[in-house]
C-alpha positions in Angstrom: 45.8 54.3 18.2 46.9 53.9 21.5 49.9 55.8 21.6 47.7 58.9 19.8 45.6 58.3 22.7 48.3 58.9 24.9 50.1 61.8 23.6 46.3 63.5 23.4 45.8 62.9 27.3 49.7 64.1 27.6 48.4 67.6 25.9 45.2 68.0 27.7 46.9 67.3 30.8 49.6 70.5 29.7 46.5 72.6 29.3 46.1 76.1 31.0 43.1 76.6 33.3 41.8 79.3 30.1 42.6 76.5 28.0 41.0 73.8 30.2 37.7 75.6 30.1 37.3 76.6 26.4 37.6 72.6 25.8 35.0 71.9 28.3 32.9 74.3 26.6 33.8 72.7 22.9 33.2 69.5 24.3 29.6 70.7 25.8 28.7 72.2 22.7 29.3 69.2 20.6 27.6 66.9 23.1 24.6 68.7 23.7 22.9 67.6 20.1 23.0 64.2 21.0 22.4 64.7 24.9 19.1 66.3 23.2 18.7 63.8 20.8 18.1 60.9 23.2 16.4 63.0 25.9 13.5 63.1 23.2 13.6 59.9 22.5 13.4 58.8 26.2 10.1 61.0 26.5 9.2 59.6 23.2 9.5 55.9 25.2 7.7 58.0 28.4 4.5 58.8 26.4 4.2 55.6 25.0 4.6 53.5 28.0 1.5 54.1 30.4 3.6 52.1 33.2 5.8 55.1 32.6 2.9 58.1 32.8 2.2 56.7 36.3 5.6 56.9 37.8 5.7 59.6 40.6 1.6 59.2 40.8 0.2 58.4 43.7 -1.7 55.6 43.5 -5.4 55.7 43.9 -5.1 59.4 41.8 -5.5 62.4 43.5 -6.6 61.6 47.1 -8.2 65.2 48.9 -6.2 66.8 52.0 -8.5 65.2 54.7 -10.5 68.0 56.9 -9.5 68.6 60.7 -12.7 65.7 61.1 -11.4 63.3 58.9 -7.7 63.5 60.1 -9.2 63.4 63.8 -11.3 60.2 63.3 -8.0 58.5 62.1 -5.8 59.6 64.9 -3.5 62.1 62.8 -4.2 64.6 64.9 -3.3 64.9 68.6 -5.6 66.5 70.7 
């Protein structure tokens, strides 16, 4: 197994840059299903976990922009 291995790595290593990039693109194409598959399942896990839903919330919910008022009575802006 091993030595296929080795002779395989030996080949690609040979390859021509056209060669080298019809490969990548084979590879690509027979990875993307999967890649798919368990990006769906991860927002499968997403939905399902509120702890999840709430990453890259702010906490609190959705605070307004404070006014020129509000942002002066708390010293954000400099006079």
């Amino acid at each position: 197994m091993s030595r296929s291995l080795e002779k395989l790595a030996d080949k690609m290593i040979k390859l021509s840059p056209e060669e080298q990039q019809k490969l990548q693109l084979i590879i690509k194409a027979k990875l993307l299903p999967e890649i798919a598959k368990k990006q769906q399942g991860l927002l499968q896990q997403q939905i399902k976990n509120p702890q999840m839903q709430q990453m890259g919330q702010r906490p609190g919910g959705n605070m307004p922009m404070p006014n020129s008022r509000d942002a002066a009575m708390r010293g954000l802006l400099r006079g």
